[in-house]
N, C-alpha and C positions, 0 to 999 in steps of 0.2 A: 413076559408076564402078561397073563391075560386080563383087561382092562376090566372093573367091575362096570355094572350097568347105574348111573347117574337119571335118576328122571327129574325136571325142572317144571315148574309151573309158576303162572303169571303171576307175579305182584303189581307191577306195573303197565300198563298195555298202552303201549306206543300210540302217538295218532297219526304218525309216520314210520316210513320202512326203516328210518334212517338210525342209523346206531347211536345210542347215545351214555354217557358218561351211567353209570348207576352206583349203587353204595350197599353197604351191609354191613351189619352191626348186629352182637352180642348184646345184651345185658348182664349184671354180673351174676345175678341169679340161673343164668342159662336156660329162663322159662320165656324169654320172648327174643322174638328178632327185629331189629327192626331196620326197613329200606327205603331207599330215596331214590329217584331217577332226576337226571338234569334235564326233560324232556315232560317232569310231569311236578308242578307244585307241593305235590300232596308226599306227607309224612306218613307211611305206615307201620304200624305195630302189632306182628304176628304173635298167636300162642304159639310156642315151636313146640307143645307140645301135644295137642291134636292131629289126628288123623285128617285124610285127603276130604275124608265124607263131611267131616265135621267142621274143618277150618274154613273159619271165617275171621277179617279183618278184626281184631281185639279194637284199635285206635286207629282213626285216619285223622291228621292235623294238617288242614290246610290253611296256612298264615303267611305264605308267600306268595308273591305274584307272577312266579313265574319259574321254572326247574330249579329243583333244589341240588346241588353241586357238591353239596360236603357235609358232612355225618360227624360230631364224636359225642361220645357216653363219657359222664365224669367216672370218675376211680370209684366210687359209691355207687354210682347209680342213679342219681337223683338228681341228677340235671342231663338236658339234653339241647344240645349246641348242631345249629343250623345253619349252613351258609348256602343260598342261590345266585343267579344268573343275575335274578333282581339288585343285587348290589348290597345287601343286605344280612346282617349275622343276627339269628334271634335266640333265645334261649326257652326252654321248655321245662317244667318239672315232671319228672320221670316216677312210677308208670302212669301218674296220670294225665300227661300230655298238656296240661294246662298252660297256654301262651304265659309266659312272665316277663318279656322283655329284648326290644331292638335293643342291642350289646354293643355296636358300632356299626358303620355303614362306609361301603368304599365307591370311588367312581368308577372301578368297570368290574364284572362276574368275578364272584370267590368261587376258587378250587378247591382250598383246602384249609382243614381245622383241626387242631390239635389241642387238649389237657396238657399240662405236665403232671407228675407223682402224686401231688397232693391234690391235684383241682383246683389249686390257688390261681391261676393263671391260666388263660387263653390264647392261641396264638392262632393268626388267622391271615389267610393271605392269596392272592388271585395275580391277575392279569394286570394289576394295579404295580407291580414287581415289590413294591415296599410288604414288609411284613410287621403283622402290628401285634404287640405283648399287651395284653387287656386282662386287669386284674379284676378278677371275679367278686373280690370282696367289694367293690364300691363301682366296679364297671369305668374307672379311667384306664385312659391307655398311658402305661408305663416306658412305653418305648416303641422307635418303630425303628426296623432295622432294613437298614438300605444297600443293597452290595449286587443283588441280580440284578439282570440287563434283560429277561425274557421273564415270562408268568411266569412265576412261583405253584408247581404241582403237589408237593408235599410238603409238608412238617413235621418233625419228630423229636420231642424232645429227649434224652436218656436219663434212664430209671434211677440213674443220681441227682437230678437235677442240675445240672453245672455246666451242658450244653446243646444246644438246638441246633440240627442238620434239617438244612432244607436244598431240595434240586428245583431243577426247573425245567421247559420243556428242553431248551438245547443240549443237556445233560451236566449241567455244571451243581456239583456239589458243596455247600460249605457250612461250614463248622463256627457255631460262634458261642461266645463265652457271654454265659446268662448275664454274670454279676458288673461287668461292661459295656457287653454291646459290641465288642469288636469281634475280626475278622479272625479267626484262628488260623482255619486252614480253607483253601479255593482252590478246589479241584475242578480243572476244565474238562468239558467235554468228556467223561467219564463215563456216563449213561447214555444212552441211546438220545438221538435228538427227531423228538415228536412233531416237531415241524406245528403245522396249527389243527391240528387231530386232537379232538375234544373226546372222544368216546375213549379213549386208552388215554395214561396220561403216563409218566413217568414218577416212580415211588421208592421209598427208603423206608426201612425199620430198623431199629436198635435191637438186637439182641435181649431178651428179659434179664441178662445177669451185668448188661450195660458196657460189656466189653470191647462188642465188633456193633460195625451196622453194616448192613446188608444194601447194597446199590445194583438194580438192574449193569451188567455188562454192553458192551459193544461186540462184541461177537457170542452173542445168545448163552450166558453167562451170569451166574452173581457173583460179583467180588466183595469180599469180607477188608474191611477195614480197620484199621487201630482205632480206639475209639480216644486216645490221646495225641498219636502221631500222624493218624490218617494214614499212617502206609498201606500197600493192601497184599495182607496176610496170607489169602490165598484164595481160590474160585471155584465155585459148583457148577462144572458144564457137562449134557447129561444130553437128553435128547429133544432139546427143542431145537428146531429148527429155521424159528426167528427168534426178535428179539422177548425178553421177559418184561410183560407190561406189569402186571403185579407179583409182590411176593408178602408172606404174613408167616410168622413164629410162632410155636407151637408153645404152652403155658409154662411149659420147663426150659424150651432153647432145645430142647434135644432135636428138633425135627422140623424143616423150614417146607414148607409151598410158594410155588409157584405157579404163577399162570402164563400163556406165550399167547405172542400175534398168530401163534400156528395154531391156537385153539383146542391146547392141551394142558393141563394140569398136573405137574410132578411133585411126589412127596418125596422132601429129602431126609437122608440122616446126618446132619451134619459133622457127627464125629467122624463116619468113616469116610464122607463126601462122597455118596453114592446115591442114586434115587432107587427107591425102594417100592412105588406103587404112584399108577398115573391114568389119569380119565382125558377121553378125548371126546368133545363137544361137537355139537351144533353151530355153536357160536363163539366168539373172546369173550372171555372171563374178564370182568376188569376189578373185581373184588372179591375178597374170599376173607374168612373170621375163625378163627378156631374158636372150639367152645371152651369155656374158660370152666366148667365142670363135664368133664366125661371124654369121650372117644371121637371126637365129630368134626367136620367142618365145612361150613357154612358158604353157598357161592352164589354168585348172580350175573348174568352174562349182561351183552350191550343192548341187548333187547328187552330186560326186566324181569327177565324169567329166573327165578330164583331154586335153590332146592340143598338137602342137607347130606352130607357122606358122610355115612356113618361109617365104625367102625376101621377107620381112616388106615390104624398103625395095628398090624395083624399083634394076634394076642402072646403072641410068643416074643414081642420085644417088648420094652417100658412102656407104660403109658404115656401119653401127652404131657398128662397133667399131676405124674409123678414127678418129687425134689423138683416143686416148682425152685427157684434160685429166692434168696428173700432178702429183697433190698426197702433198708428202714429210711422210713421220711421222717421228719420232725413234725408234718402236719399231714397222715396221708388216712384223712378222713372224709375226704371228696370235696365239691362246691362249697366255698364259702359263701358264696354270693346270699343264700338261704339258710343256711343251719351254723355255720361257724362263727365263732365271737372270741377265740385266740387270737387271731392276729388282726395287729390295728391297719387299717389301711393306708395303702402308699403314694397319699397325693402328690410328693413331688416326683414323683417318676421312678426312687429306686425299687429293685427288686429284693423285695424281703423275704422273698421262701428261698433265696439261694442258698446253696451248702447245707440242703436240710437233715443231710444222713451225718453231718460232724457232729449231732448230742451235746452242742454246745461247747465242743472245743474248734481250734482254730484248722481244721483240716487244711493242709495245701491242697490245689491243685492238684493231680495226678496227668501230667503230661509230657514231663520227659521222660519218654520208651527209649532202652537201649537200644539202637538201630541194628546192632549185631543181633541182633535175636532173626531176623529177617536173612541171612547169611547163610543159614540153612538148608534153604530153600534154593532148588535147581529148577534153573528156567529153560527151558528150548525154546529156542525164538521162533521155528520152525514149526513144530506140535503144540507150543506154549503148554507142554505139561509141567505142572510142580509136582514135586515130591516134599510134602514138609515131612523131616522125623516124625512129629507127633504133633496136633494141632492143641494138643495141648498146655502148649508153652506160651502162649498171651496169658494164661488164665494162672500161672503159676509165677507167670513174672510180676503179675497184679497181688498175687497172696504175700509175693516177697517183697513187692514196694510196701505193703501194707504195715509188714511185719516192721521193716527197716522205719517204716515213720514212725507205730508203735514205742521202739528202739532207743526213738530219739536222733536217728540219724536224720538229718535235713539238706538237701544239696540247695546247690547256691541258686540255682533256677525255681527249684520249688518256691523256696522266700520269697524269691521274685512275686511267683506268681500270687502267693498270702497275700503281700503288699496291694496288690494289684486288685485284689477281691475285697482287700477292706474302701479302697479308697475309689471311692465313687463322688462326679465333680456332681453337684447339684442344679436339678433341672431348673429350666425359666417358670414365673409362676406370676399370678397376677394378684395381686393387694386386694382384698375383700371380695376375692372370687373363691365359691365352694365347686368342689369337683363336679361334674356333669354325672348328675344319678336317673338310668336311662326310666323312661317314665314319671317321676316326679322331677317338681322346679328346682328351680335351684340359683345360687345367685351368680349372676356376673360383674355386680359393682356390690357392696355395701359399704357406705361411708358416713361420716359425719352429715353429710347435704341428705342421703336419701338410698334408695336401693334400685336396682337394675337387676332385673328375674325372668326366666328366660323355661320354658317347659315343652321339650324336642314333640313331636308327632313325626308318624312316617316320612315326609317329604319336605317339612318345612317347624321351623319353631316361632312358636308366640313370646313373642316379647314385650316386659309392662316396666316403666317407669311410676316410683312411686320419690314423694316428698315426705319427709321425717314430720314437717311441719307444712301442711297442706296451704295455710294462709299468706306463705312468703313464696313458695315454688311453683312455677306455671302448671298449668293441666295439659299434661305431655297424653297424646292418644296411644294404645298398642300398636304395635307394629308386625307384621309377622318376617318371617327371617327366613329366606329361601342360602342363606351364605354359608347354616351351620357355626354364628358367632359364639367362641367359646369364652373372651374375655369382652369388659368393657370397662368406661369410665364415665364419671362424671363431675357437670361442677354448675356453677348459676347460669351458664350460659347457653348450655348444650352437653351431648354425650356422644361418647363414641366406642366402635364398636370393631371387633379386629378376630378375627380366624385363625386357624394354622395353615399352613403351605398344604394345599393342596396338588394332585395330578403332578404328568412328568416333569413338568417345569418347577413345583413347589411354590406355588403362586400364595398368596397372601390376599386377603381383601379387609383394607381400611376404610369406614366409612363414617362422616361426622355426621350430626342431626342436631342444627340447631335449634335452641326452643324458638328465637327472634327470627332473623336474618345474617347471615355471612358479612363480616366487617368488611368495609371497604379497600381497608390496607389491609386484608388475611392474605400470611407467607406461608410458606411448606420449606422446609428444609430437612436435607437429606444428611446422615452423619453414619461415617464410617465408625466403628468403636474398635477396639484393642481386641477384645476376648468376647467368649460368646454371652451374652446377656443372660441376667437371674430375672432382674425386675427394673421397675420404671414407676416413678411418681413424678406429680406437678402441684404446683402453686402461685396462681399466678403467672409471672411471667417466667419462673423459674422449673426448671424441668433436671431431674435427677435419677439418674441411670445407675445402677449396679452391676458388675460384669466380674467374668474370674479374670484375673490377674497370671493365673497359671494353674498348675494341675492341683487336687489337693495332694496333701503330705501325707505320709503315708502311716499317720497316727488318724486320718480320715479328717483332719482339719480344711475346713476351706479357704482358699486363697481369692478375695472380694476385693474389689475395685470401686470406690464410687466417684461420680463428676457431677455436679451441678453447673447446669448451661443456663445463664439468663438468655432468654431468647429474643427478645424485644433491644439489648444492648451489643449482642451477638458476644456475649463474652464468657468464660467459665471465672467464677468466682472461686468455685472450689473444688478442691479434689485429691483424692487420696486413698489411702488401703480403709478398707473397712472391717472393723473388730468385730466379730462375734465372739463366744463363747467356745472353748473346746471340744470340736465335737459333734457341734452341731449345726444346724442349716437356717439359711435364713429363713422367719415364716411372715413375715410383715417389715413395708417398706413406706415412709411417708412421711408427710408433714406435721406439724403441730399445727392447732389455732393459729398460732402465732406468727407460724412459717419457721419453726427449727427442723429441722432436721430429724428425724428420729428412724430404730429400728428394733423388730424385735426377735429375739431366735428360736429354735425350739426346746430350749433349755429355760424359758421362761424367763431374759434378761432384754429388758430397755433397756436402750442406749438411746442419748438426744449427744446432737455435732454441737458445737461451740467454737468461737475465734479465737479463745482464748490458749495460752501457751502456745500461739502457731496453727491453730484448729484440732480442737480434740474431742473425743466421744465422752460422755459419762454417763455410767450407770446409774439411771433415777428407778430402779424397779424393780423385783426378783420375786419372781413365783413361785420359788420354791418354798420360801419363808410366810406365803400368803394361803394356796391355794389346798386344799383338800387334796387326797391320794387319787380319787374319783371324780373329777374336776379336771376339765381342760381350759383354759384362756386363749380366745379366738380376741385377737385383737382388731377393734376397729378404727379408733384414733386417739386423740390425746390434748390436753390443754396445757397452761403453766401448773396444773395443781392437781389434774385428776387424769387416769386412764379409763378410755372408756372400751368396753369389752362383753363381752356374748361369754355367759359360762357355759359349757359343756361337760354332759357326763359323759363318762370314759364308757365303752370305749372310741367315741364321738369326738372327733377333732374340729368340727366345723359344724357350724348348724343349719336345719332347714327352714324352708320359706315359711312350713306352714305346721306348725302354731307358730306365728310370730314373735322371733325372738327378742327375748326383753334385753336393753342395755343394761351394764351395771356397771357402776361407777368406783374406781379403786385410788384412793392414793397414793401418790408415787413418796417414796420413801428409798435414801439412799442403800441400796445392800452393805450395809455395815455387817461387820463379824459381834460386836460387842465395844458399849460406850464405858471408858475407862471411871466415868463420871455415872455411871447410871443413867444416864438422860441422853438415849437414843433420842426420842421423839425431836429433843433442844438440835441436837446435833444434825439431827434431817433437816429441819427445819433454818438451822442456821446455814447448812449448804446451798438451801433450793433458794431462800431468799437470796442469799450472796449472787449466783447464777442470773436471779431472776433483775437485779439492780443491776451487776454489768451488763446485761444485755440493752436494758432501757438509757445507761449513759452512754451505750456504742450508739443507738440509733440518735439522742439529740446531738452527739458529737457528727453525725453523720447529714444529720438533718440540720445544724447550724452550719455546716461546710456549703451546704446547699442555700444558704442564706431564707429558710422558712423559722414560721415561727414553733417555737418551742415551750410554749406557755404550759401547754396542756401536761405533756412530758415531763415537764419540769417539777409540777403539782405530783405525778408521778412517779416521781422520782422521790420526793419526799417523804411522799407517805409511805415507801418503801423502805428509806432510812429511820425513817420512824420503829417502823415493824422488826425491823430487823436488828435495832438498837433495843426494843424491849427482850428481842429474843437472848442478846448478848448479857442484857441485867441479868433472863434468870440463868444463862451460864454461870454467872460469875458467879453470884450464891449457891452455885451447886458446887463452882469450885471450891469455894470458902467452905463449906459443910464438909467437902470429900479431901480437905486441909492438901487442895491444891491450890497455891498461892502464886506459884509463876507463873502458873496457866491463866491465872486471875485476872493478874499484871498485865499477861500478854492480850487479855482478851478486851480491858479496859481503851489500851490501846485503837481497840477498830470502831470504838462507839463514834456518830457522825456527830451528831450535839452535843453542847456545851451543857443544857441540862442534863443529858443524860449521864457524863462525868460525873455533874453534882451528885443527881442519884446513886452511883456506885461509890462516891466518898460518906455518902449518908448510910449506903447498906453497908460497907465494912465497919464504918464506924458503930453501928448499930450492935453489930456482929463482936465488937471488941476485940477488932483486928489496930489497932493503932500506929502500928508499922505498913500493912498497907494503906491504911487511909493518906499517911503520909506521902507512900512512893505514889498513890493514886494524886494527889496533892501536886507533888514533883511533875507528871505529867501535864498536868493542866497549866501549869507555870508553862512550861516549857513550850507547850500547842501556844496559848496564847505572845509567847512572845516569837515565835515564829510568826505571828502577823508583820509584825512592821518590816519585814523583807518586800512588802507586796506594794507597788506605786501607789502615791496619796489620790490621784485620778486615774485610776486603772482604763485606760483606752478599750474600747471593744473592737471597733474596727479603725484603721488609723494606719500611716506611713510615716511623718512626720507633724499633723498638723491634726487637731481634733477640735469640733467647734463646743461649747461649753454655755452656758448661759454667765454675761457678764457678771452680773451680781452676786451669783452664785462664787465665781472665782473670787473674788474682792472678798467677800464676806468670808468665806473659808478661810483665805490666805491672812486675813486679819485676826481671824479666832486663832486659830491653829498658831500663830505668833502671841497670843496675851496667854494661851493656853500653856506653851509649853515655859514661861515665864510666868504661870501663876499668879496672876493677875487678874485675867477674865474670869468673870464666872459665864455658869454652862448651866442651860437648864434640862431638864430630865429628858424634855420629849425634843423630837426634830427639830434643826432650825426652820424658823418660818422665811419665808422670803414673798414678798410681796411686791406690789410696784410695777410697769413696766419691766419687761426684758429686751435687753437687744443681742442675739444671736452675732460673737464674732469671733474670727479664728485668732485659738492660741497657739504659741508653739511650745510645746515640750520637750527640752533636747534631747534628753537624759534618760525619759523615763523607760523602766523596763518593760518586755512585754510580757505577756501571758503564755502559761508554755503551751508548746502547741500541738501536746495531745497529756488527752486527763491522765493522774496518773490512779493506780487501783486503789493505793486507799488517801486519798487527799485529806489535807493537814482541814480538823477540824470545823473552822469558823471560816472556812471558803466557801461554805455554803450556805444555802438561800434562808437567812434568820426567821424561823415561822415558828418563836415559837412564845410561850405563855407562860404563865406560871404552872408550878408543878411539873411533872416527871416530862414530858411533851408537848409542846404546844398545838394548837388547832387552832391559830390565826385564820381571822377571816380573808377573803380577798381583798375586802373594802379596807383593812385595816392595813394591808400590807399593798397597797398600792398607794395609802396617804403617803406615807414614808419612802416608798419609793427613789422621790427627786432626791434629797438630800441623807437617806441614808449610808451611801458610801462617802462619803464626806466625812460625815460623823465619824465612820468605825475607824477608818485610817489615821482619822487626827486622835481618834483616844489612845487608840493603840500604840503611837507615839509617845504620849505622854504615860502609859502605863509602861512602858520599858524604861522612861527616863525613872521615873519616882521608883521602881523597886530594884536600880541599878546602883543609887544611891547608897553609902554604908549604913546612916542613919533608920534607912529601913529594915529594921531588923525587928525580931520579936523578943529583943531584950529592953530596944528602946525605939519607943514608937513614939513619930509625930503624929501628934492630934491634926484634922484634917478637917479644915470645914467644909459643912456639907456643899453650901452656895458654891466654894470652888472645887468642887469633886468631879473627874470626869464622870460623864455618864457612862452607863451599863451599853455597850453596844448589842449587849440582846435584849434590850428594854423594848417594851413596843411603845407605841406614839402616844405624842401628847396627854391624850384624853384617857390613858388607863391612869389608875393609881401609882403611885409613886414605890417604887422596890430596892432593896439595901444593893448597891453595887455589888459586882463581880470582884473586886477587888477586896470591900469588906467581907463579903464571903468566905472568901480566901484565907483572910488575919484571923478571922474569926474559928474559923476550923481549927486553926495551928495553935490558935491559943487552949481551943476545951482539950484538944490533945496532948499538949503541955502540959496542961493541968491536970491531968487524967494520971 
């Protein structure tokens, strides 16, 4: 066949003799071209449709600093993706070339850059050998995948979306599976090995209908591979002479190009595996384009000289760009980075446009090929000729798996492989960091203390600490950041600052920046963990790590780990599985104010850890029942009462630096389904305080172990029981109105005072319940005579021997003997004790001690009497410290005598002894001396039973 005549002209003109890598590219409208040389900065963009007289450069975009190495055009048209020598990947919008954006940056020259179907993703990869998945919607990178040992020359992802082939110069090809990350297939040494020859490099393409991919041979050859099994199907060897440095598909698949190290060009027909028309050069071709409307294809040698052949495929066979194949995406409208607002972006690392062409059913995999289909096929090891029957049969075996899943038939591997594509373990991620958005700031700490904002430039980033409240946080100066830090943290003392794994090693850089000085006893310790880390918080001296525990399940639940290490004691306090929600990932990990524990999902559920039942999580919070449909909650942290949080509009999961975002403040409220009583609000409220009082009697129980004082705690602890005893009143009148009566009962039970009894025997009474007023009645008997169990000198700290104030002992032990004999009288307010004291030791033999840990709901009147008249009291300090000395004295010796007198038969409420006042014990929740004088607890008591009697 005689060759046609090819003429070429400069796009690029060398400033050396020396060959070098070049590029070329379509548009999709077929009205421009455009080329790159790795020897020349500059971006140009031809009219390909001008004459020789009239063309002139349309665009030249020079934004790199040095050869640019790699080309690709999104699926639209409207972005254009650049990678150079410089180390550097930028993006362009198409046709008007306008610079938009450093996309990510590597430490040594990118080769190659690849789209997938939709333009949702980027893949990008060099000499660096890791290849990085960079999502175009928000510009993080989703994943880097690591398995070659040599530069990375190619990428290619197939037009299903579901897997990405890449080689490299030694010729090793592999196959990996988008929706994981892993290894499929690793195929060694299959392709020609480039050795360090930059000007040719070694290339792969996927067939347009997704079935085979196409890999340069080892003996000047392309072999066709499965695109499920990787086997290789069968070979185009024709007459090149060396090996094939590139090859490119024709818009339909009907007809493949190649270019050789011999400096020739052959058109294949792939059905009948024959070449069918070939041009021989000047120079190697290292790139070539079909046009994606018309008859044409597009080349450019190692010198920049570029030029178009027409008429490629003689008119007497198919067109190119007839029964293109038509493979559907679920998003295949090009770059989202600019124009897309479908899909939300994938801060934690998964890949969300996988399995685009399943229309929303569960497609499996398609990758067990029957191996017998290859059996067909006769080999001479000698000629290494094949004769397949018909090449056919990949493409019929694919209509019949097709049909068979249609069907309903499912093999046991496919499942597998389903299983496999839902369940994705969830990446590490950093508590109040928003994604890295290339060109604008963005945060790397926000917290309750303050924020940490960080805005990349070509070579280095600016870094600014700011204070929520400028008049308590130092004035911390900018810093610039040559490290590329993409998380940080902070707290009153300093911040710090931490990377990903960089270079061959995967090296890491931590750096701390105090506001002060470095403490003199500052430790470093190193800790090996279980599973690979999610997240990490501190407080304090406590530091709390999250990790997976194991793979998730394969309903996509994740499997969480958490440990709390005090650091300063070298100990773990605590540790266990961590609950989320079904389903979903964790998005915030941290403290309270307080220092609990807390976390939040992306299902919109708080959970705070707690000691209680053995250490447990509870739900204080649920977005679902709170937030708008257009409404996100970026959580920042939390207190005893409030969440505090960043709203976002959808479709907006995190916010930016600038308008600065407003906090907003939410209450936490337990996720109930529905209060059987009506009174949600009672019922939230009666949980969180319950929570909020065991936790302040763990720490004085913790803090009286430790022998400090507990004054203040204690004051807090009361008005606690207070709060929480009013909340319990108005339960019980809801329960009486909603003529729940056992729950009434049950709930009178948890009040902490003695007044507040009274008040719920006043509200049923009021209510004209006189059956529970009684059983309300019944219980207070019964609290109160559960006192005199408790020693008449309750020892606080003590072995056998506790020192006392003499007269104090004498005087008591004298009362408490005419007292319980009826004889003494008692006056209303404290005994006085005056006179001299002499401090000497008594022995106790007998007496019992205190038990020695509180229990959850302690018997009534064991706690600290503060109280007044009416519903609560609000004693002063001055008034409750008069009382003080001889307050327990008092209470134990009444209490004594109030179980002798109503043990008696004679007290009954048929027939009562009159009682003089003079010798009536006192009220032991009377306050001192100096208030007015109040009807005993006891008449109270007789008093009630008789208007009910008479009622």
């Amino acid at each position: 066949m005689k060759p046609k005549s090819l003429k070429l002209k400069h796009s690029h003109n060398p400033t050396t003799t020396t060959p070098s890598f070049c590029l070329i590219l379509w548009d999709g409208t077929a009205r421009r071209i455009v080329t790159a040389s790795a020897s020349d900065p500059s971006i140009i963009v031809h009219n390909a449709g001008a004459s020789e007289v009239e063309e002139k450069a349309e665009k030249v975009m020079r934004h790199h600093r040095d050869g640019v190495s790699a080309l690709a055009m999104s699926p639209n048209s409207t972005c254009l993706a650049s990678g150079s020598v410089d180390r550097s990947v930028k993006l362009y919008k198409f046709p008007s070339g306008e610079f938009e954006t450093n996309i990510t940056r590597f430490t040594l020259p990118i080769r190659t850059l690849a789209f997938n179907k939709s333009g949702s993703m980027l893949a990008a990869a060099g000499d660096d050998e890791g290849i990085k998945l960079i999502n175009t919607i928000d510009g993080t990178i989703a994943r880097v995948l690591k398995g070659h040992k040599r530069p990375v020359t190619c990428l290619a992802f197939d037009p299903n979306n579901e897997y990405l082939a890449s080689v490299d110069s030694r010729g090793t090809v592999i196959y990996w599976e988008l929706c994981s990350g892993d290894i499929l297939h690793n195929l060694i040494d299959v392709a020609p090995d480039c050795g360090s020859e930059t000007s040719v490099m070694n290339v792969i393409s996927w067939s347009p209908d997704g079935e085979m991919l196409a890999v340069p041979g080892n003996k000047n050859d392309v072999i066709m591979h499965d695109r499920d099994t990787a086997e290789k199907l069968y070979s185009l060897r024709g007459d090149h002479s060396q090996s094939v440095c590139f090859l490119s598909w024709s818009p339909n698949g009907k007809y493949l190009a190649t270019s050789g190290l011999d400096k020739q060009v052959l058109i294949w027909d792939v059905e009948h595996r024959q070449d069918i028309d070939r041009q021989k050069l000047d120079e190697k071709i290292c790139c070539m384009a079909w046009k994606p409307i018309g008859n044409a294809l597009a080349v450019i040698d190692v010198m920049g000289k570029y030029g178009i052949w027409e008429s490629v495929i003689p008119s007497s066979m198919k067109s190119p760009t007839e029964d293109i194949p038509s493979v559907q995406s679920k998003n295949a409208n090009g770059l989202l980075l600019f124009d897309e607002d479908e899909q939300e972006p994938s801060v934690s690392g998964t890949l969300s446009d996988l399995g685009e062409e399943s229309n929303g059913e569960s497609e499996p995999l398609r990758r067990k090929r029957l191996r017998k289909q290859t059996s067909n096929y006769i080999s001479d090891e000698d000629n290494d000729v094949e004769i397949p029957p018909s090449v056919e049969l990949p493409k019929k075996l694919s209509r019949e798996h097709k049909e068979r899943h249609k069907g309903g038939i499912k093999e046991e591997k496919e499942v597998s492989s389903c299983t496999k594509f839902v369940s994705t373990m969830q990446s590490a991620f950093q508590p109040g960091a928003t994604p890295m958005q290339p060109g604008a700031r963005c945060f790397l700490c926000y917290n309750m203390l303050g924020t940490i904002t960080t805005i990349a430039h070509d070579a280095y980033s600016h870094i600014e600490v700011d204070f929520h409240d400028t008049s308590q946080g130092p004035r911390v100066p900018p810093m610039t950041d040559y490290f590329g830090f993409t998380m940080a943290s902070l707290d009153e003392n300093g911040s710090i600052f931490a990377n990903p794994g960089k270079g061959e090693k995967h090296l890491s850089t931590l750096m701390y920046r105090p506001f002060k000085s470095w403490a003199n006893n500052s430790e470093r310790h190193v800790l090996s963990l279980a599973g690979p880390v999610v997240t990490a918080a501190g407080y304090r001296d406590e530091l709390a790590i999250v990790t997976h525990s194991s793979q998730p399940l394969s309903s996509n639940d994740q499997m969480l780990e958490f440990r709390v290490f005090n650091i300063s004691n070298g100990t773990e306090p605590y540790r266990g599985h961590l609950p989320i929600t079904p389903g979903s990932t964790l998005k915030w990990f941290g403290f309270s104010e307080e220092g609990q524990l807390s976390s939040y999902d992306s299902k919109g559920v708080l959970r705070v850890y707690t000691n209680q039942f053995g250490g447990s999580w509870f739900p204080l919070f649920s977005a679902s029942s709170r937030k708008k449909p257009e409404e996100n909650y970026w959580v920042v942290g939390l207190n005893a009462e409030k969440l505090f949080c960043i709203v976002c509009k959808s479709p907006d999961l995190c916010p930016k630096v600038n308008p600065k975002p407003v906090l907003t403040l939410l209450d936490l409220s337990i996720p109930l389904a529905c209060s059987d009583l009506g009174a949600d609000v009672l019922e939230n409220e009666f949980i969180l305080r319950n929570i909020q009082l065991w936790k302040t009697q763990k720490r004085i129980d913790e803090m009286m172990s430790l022998g400090l004082d507990t004054t203040a705690l204690d004051d807090e602890a009361f008005n606690m029981e207070t709060a929480l005893d009013r909340c319990i009143l108005r339960l019980i009148a809801s329960c009486c109105n909603g003529d729940k009566l056992q729950r009434a009962t049950e709930l009178v039970k948890l009040l902490s005072l003695e007044k507040s009894v009274k008040g719920a025997i006043k509200l049923v009474t009021t209510l004209k319940l006189p059956y529970l007023a009684e059983k309300f009645n019944s219980i207070l008997e019964e609290r109160l005579l559960g006192e005199k169990n408790w020693p008449l000198f309750p020892p606080s700290n003590f072995n056998s021997e506790t020192v006392f104030r003499a007269d104090q002992i004498s005087k008591a032990l004298a009362t408490s003997d005419a007292v319980l004999k009826g004889t003494a009288p008692m006056s209303n307010g404290p005994m006085k004790i005056s006179g001299p004291t002499e401090m000497v030791p008594v022995v106790v033999p007998n007496a019992p001690l205190p038990p020695s840990e509180p229990q959850s709901v302690s018997p009534f009147f064991r706690k600290k009497a503060k109280l007044q008249d009416g519903f609560v009291g609000n004693e002063t300090k001055q008034d409750r410290t008069s009382a003080l000395d001889n307050k327990q004295i008092n209470k134990n010796v009444e209490m004594e005598t109030l179980h002798e007198t109503t043990s008696k038969p004679s007290m009954t409420s048929s027939a009562k002894i009159p009682i003089n006042p003079d010798s009536r014990p006192k009220n032991p929740f009377a306050k001192p001396s100096n208030i007015q004088e109040k009807p005993s607890l006891l008449d109270s008591i007789k008093k009630i039973k008789t208007d009910a009697a008479g009622k």
